[in-house]
C-alpha positions as CSV (number, residue, x, y, z in Angstrom):
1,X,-6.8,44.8,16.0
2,X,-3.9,42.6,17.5
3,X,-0.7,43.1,18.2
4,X,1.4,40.2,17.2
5,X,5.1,40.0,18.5
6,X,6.9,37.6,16.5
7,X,9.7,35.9,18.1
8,X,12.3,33.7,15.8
9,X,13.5,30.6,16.4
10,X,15.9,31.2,13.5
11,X,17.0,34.1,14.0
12,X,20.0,34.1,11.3
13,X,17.0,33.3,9.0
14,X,14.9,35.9,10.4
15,X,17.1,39.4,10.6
16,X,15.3,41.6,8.7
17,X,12.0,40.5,10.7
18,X,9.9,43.2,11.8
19,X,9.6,42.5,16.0
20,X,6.0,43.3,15.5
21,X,3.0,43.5,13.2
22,X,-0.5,44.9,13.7
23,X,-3.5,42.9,12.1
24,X,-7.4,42.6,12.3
25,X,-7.9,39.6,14.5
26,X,-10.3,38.5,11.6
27,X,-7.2,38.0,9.4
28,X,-6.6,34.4,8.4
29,X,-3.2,33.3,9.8
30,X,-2.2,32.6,5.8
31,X,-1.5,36.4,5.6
32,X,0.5,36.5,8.5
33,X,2.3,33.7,7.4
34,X,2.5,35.6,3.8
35,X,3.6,38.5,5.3
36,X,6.3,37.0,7.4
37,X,7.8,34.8,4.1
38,X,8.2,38.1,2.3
39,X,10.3,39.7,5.0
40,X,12.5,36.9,5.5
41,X,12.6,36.4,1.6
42,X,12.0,32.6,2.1
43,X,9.4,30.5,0.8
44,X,5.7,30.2,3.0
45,X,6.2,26.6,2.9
46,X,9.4,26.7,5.2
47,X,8.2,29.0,7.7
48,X,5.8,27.5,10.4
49,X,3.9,30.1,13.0
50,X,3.4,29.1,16.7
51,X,2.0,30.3,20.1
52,X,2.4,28.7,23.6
53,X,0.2,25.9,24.1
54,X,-2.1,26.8,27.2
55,X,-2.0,23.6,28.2
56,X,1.4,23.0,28.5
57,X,2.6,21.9,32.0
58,X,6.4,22.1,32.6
59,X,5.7,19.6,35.4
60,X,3.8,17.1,34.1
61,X,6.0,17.5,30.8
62,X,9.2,16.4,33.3
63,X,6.8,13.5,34.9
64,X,6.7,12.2,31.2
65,X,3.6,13.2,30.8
66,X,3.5,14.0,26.3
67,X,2.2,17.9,25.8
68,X,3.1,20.1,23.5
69,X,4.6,23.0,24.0
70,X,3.7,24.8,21.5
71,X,0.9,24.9,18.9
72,X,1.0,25.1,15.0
73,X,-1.3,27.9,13.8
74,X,-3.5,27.0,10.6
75,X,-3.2,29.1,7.5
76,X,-7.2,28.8,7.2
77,X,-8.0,29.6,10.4
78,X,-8.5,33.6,12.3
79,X,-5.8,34.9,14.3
80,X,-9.0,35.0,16.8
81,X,-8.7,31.8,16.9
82,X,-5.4,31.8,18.8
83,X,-6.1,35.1,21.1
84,X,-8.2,35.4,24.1
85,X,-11.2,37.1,24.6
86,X,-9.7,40.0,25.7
87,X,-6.1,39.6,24.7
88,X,-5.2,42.8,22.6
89,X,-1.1,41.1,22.0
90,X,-0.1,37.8,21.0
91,X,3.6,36.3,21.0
92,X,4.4,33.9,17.6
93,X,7.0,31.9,16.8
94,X,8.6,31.8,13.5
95,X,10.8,29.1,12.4
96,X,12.5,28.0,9.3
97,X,11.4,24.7,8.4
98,X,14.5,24.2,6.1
99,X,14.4,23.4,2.3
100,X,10.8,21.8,1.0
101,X,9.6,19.7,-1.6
102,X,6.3,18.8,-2.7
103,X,4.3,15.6,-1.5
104,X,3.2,14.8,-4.9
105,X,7.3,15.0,-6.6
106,X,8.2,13.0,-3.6
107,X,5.9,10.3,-4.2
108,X,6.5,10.0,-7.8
109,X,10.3,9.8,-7.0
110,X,9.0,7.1,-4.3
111,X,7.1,4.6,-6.3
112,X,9.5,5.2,-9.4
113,X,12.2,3.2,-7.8
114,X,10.7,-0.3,-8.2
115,X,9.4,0.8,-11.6
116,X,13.2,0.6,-12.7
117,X,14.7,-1.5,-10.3
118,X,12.5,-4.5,-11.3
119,X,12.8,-4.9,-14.7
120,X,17.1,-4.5,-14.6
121,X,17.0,-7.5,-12.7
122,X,13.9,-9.7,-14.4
123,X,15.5,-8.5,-18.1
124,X,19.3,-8.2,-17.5
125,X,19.7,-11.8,-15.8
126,X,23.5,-12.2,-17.2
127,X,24.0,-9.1,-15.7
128,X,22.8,-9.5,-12.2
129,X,23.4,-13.6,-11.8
130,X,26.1,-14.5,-14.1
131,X,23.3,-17.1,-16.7
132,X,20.6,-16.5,-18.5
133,X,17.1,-18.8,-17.8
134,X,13.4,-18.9,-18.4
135,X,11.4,-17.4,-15.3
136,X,9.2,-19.4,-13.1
137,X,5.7,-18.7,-13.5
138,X,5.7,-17.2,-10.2
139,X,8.6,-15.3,-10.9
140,X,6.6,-13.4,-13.6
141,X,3.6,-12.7,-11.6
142,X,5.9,-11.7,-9.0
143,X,6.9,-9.2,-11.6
144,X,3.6,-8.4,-13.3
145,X,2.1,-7.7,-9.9
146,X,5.1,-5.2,-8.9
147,X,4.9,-2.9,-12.3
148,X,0.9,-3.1,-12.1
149,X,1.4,-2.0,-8.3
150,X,3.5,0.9,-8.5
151,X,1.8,2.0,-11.6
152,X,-1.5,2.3,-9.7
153,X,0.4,4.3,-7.4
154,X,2.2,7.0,-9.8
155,X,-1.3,7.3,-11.7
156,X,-3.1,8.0,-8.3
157,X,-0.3,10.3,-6.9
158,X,-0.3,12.2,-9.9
159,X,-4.1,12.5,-10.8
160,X,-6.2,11.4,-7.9
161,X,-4.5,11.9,-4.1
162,X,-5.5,15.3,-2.6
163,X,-2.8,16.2,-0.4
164,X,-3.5,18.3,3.2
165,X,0.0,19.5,3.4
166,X,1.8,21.1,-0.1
167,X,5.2,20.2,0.8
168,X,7.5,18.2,3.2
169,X,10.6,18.5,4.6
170,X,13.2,18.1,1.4
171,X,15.4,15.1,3.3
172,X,12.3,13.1,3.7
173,X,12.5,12.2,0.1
174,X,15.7,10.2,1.1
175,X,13.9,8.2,4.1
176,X,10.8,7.5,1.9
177,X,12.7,6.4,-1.3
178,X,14.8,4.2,1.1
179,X,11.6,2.1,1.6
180,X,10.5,1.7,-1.7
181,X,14.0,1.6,-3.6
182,X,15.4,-0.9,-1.5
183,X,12.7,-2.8,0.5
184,X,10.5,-3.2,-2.7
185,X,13.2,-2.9,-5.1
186,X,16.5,-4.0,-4.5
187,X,15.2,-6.5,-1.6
188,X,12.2,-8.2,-3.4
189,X,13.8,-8.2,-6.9
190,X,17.4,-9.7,-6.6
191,X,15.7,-12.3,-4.2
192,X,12.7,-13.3,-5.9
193,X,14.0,-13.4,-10.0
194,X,16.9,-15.3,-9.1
195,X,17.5,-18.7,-11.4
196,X,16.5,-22.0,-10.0
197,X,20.3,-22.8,-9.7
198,X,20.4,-20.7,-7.1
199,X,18.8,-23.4,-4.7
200,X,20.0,-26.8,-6.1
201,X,20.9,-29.3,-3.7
202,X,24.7,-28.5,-4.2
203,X,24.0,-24.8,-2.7
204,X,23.9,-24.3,1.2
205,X,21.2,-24.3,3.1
206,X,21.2,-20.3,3.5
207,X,21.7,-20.0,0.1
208,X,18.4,-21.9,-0.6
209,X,16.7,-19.8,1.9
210,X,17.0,-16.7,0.5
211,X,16.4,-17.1,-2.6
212,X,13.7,-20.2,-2.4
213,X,10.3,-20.1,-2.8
214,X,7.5,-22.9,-3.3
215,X,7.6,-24.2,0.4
216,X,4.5,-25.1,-0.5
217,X,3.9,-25.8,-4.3
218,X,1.5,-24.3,-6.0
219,X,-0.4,-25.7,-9.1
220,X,-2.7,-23.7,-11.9
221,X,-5.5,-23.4,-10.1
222,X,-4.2,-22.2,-7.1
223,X,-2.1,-19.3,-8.6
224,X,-5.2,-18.1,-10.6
225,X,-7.0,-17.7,-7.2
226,X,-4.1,-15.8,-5.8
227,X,-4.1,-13.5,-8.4
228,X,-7.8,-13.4,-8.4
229,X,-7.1,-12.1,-4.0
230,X,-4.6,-9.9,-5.3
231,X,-6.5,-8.0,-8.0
232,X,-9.6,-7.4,-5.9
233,X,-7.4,-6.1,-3.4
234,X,-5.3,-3.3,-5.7
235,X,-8.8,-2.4,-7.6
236,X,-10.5,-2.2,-3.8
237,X,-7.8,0.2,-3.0
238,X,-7.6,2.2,-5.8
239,X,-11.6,2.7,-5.3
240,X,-11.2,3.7,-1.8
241,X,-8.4,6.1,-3.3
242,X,-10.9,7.7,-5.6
243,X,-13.7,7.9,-3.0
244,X,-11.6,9.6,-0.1
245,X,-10.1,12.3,-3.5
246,X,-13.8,12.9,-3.9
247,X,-15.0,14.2,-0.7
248,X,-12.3,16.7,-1.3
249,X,-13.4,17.8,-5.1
250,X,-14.3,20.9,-4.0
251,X,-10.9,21.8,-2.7
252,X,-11.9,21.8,0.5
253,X,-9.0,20.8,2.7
254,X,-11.7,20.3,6.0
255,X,-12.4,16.3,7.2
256,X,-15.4,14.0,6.2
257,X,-16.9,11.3,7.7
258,X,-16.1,8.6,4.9
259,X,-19.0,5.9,4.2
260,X,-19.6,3.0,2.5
261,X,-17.2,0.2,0.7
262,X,-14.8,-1.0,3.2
263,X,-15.4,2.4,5.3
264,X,-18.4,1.2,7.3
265,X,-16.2,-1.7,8.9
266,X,-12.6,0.3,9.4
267,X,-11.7,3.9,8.9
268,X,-8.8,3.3,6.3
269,X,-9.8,0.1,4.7
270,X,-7.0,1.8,1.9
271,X,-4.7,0.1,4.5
272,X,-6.2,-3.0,5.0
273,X,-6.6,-3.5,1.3
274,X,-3.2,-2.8,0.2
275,X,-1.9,-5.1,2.9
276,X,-4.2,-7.6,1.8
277,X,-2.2,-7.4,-1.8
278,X,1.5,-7.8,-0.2
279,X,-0.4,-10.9,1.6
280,X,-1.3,-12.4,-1.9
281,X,2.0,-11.7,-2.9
282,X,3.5,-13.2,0.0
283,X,1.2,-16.6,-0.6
284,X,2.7,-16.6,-4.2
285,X,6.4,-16.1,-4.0
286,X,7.0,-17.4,-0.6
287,X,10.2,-15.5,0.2
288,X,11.4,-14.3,2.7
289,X,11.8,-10.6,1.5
290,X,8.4,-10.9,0.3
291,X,7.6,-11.4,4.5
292,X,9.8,-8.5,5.3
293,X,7.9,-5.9,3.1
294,X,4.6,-7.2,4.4
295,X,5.5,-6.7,7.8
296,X,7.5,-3.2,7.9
297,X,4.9,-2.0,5.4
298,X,1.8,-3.3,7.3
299,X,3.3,-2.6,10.6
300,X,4.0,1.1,9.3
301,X,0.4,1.6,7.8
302,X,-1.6,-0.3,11.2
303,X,0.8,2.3,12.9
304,X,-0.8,5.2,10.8
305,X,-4.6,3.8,11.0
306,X,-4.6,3.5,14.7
307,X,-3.3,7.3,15.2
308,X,-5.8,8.2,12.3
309,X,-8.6,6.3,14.3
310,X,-8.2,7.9,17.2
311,X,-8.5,11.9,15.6
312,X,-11.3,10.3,13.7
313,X,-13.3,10.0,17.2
314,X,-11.6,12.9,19.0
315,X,-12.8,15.2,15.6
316,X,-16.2,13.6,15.2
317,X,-17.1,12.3,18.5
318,X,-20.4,10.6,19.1
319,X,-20.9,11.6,15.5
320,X,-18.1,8.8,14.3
321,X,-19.6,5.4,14.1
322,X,-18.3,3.6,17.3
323,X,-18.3,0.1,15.9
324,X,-15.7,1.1,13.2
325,X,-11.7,-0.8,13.4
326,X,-8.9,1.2,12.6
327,X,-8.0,-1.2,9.9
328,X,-8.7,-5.0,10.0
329,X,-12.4,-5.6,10.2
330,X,-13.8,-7.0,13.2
331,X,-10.1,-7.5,14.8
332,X,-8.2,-3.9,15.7
C-alpha cells in the first residue's frame, strides 16, 4: 500500500478533497484520478495529477537551463511507477485543468470553417464584390481543391484519426478555428475569387497585388499537371492517415514504429504531404494569401515533426531507423 497525500493547486476547486488516500501501489493512476474527479464533483478530463520531478534543479532552472518541475502521471500507468523502491508516501498534485472539449468536436468545428466560408464568397459574388462574373479557371480549382481538402479532413476526423488525448482545453477551439476560419477561409477566399476588375490597369498597384494571380500564366496542360501534384499529395496523405489509425485498431494508445510509404524516408511524411498540396495550390493561384498559408501552416507542422522526431529516437532509440528526416526527405 501507499499513502498518497494530495496537494491542490486549486484549492477553491478542490475543498471537499480528502488530504489523503491509501491505495495498492499496483493501482493504475486512472483510479486515482477517478477517485479524485468524484470528490471534487468535476469531470476526469479537467483534473491532471502530478509529483515533483526528481530531476528538477532549482539552479540550473534559474541558469535557463528548461526542466520541469513537475511530472504528469499517466492514467495507464502503476502508481509504482511514480514511487520509490522503498517510498511507503507520495505527494500529488491536483489541478483543475478548466472547462474541456473533445479533440474530435474541435476539429470538426476547425475544418468546417472554410467549408462555409468558401462557397459565400465563390456563389454570393454581388454580395461580397459589388458584380457578378464568370470565374477563372483557376479560380474554380482554387475552389474545388479547398471543399475536396477540408472534406478529407472532416471524414478523417470523424471516422479515421485515433486521438491520444480525449479532450483539450475548451479556449483552444478559439485559437485553432482562428487558423482555419480566417487563414484558409476569410484570407484565401476574398483574395483569390475576386473578379478580374479587381486588377485592371486603372486599379493601383497594391490593389493588383493582392488580389492578382497568373504572374506566370499558365496554359491547359500545365494546370492538369498541377492538379495531377496536388491529388497525389491529398490521396498520399489520407493513406498515411489510415496507416498511422491502423497501428492503433486495437485501441491501444502505446507508440509504433511506422513503416513503409513515405515512413521509411521521414517520420510524418502526413506533413510533408499535406504541405506538398498547399505548394500545388500555391503554383496554381499565385497569391499571395495562398503564400501565407503555406508558410504559417508548413512552418507550424515542420515545428511539430522536428519535436515528434526527436521522441521518436529518444522512445525507440537504436531501434528507430537513424537515416529517417523529420519531414522533407533527404533535406531536414
Amino acid at each position: 500500500m501507499v499513502a498518497i497525500e494530495l496537494k491542490p493547486r486549486n484549492k477553491t476547486k478542490f475543498r471537499n478533497l480528502p488530504g489523503s488516500i491509501e491505495l495498492s501501489d499496483e493501482t493504475k493512476v486512472e483510479v486515482l484520478a477517478q477517485q479524485v474527479a468524484k470528490a471534487s464533483k468535476l469531470s476526469i478530463h479537467r483534473i491532471r495529477l502530478t509529483v515533483p520531478n526528481p530531476a528538477y534543479d532549482e539552479a540550473a532552472a534559474k541558469a535557463g537551463k528548461r526542466v520541469k518541475r513537475d511530472i504528469s502521471l499517466a492514467n495507464d500507468l502503476p502508481l509504482s511507477h511514480y514511487v520509490g523502491t522503498d517510498a511507503k508516501t507520495i505527494t500529488v498534485g491536483v489541478k483543475d485543468l478548466g472547462p474541456q472539449l473533445g479533440w474530435r468536436a474541435v476539429y470538426l468545428v476547425e475544418y468546417f470553417g472554410p467549408l462555409i466560408i468558401h462557397p459565400i464568397f465563390f456563389f454570393f459574388q454581388q454580395t461580397i464584390y459589388g458584380q457578378t462574373f464568370e470565374h477563372t479557371r483557376v479560380q474554380q480549382l482554387a475552389f474545388i481543391f479547398v471543399m475536396l481538402h477540408f472534406l478529407k479532413r472532416e471524414y478523417e476526423t470523424a471516422f479515421i484519426h485515433r486521438f491520444s488525448l480525449a479532450t483539450m482545453p475548451a479556449f483552444n477551439i478559439f485559437k485553432n478555428s482562428g487558423h482555419y476560419w480566417i487563414l484558409s477561409g476569410f484570407n484565401l477566399a476574398y483574395f483569390i475569387y475576386a473578379p478580374a476588375s479587381y486588377t485592371s490597369a486603372d486599379k493601383s498597384a497594391l490593389s493588383r497585388f493582392i488580389f492578382g494571380a497568373h504572374v506566370v500564366p499558365l496554359n491547359a496542360i500545365q494546370l492538369h499537371l498541377l492538379t495531377a501534384l496536388w491529388l497525389f499529395a491529398e490521396l498520399s496523405n489520407f493513406w498515411t492517415h489510415l496507416y498511422l489509425a491502423s497501428l492503433r485498431a486495437d485501441g491501444s494508445k502505446d507508440r509504433k514504429i511506422p513503416r513503409g510509404y513515405g515512413f521509411n524516408l521521414v517520420s510524418f511524411p502526413n506533413y510533408f504531404f499535406e504541405t506538398l498540396a498547399w505548394f500545388a495550390f500555391l503554383l496554381v493561384t499565385q497569391n499571395w494569401s495562398s503564400l501565407l498559408f503555406l508558410i504559417v501552416g508548413g512552418g507550424q507542422m515542420a515545428i511539430w515533426a522536428i519535436k515528434k522526431h526527436k521522441r521518436y529516437r529518444k522512445d525507440f532509440g537504436d531501434k528507430y531507423p537513424r537515416n529517417r528526416k523529420a519531414m522533407i526527405p533527404f533535406i531536414f
